[in-house]
C-alpha positions, 0 to 999 in steps of 0.5 A: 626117850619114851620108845627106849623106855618101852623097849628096856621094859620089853627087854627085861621082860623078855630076855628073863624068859631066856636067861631061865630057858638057857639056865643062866642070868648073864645075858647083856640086855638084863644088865643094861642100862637106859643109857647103854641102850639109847647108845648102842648103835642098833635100828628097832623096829617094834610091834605094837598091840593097842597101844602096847610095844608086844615085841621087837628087833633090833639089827646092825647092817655093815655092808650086805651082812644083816646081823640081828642083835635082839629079838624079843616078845613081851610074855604076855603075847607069845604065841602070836607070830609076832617074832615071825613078823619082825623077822619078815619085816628085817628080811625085806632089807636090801641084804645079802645075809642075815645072821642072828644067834640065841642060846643054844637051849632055847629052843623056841627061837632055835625052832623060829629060825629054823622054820624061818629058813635059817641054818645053824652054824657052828656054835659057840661058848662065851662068858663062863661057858654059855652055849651060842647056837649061831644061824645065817640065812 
């Protein structure tokens, strides 16, 4: 309980950084609810700074396809390497490909992917014309 409550707090810190990037609030994780998140079928694995969750991944596996649904830094501890050491951590998993999307205007998780070695895919429009930038590696 306490682990989902540090990891909702995470994520409206978090996703508000990118909903202002991307210039729209309707990304699904400020919309969520306590409940939602503790049933969403995701494994987290967070990052702790004494004592405090400074970031966090969440992914879902189906067969050898890794498929990153939430990456996310508290504000305070950005520019830390902390995205990049979650991504290394998901990318020790017995997979044979990780995909992983972010809004197309955010360009510091686009440069993270980038320089993690990921290749952006075509993109994509959801919802009321939001531009996904979609990346496999």
């Amino acid at each position: 309980m306490k682990a989902a409550a540090e990891v909702l707090d995470l994520q409206k810190k978090a996703y508000k950084i990118e909903a202002d990037l991307i210039g729209t609030d309707e990304i699904p994780p400020l919309k969520e609810t306590f409940e939602q998140l503790q049933n969403c079928g995701e494994t987290f694995m967070g990052y702790y700074i004494e004592g405090v969750l400074a970031g966090a991944v969440s992914y879902k596996k189906t067969g050898k396809v890794l498929d990153i649904h939430r990456m996310m830094v508290h504000p305070d501890f950005f520019r830390r390497g902390i995205a990049g050491k979650l991504l290394a951590e998901v990318e020790r998993k017995d997979c044979h490909e990780i995909i992983v999307s972010t809004g197309a205007a955010n360009t510091p998780a686009i440069k993270l992917y980038e320089k993690r070695g990921f290749v952006r895919q075509e993109d994509s429009v959801v919802g009321n014309g939001l531009v996904i930038a979609n990346f496999k590696k």
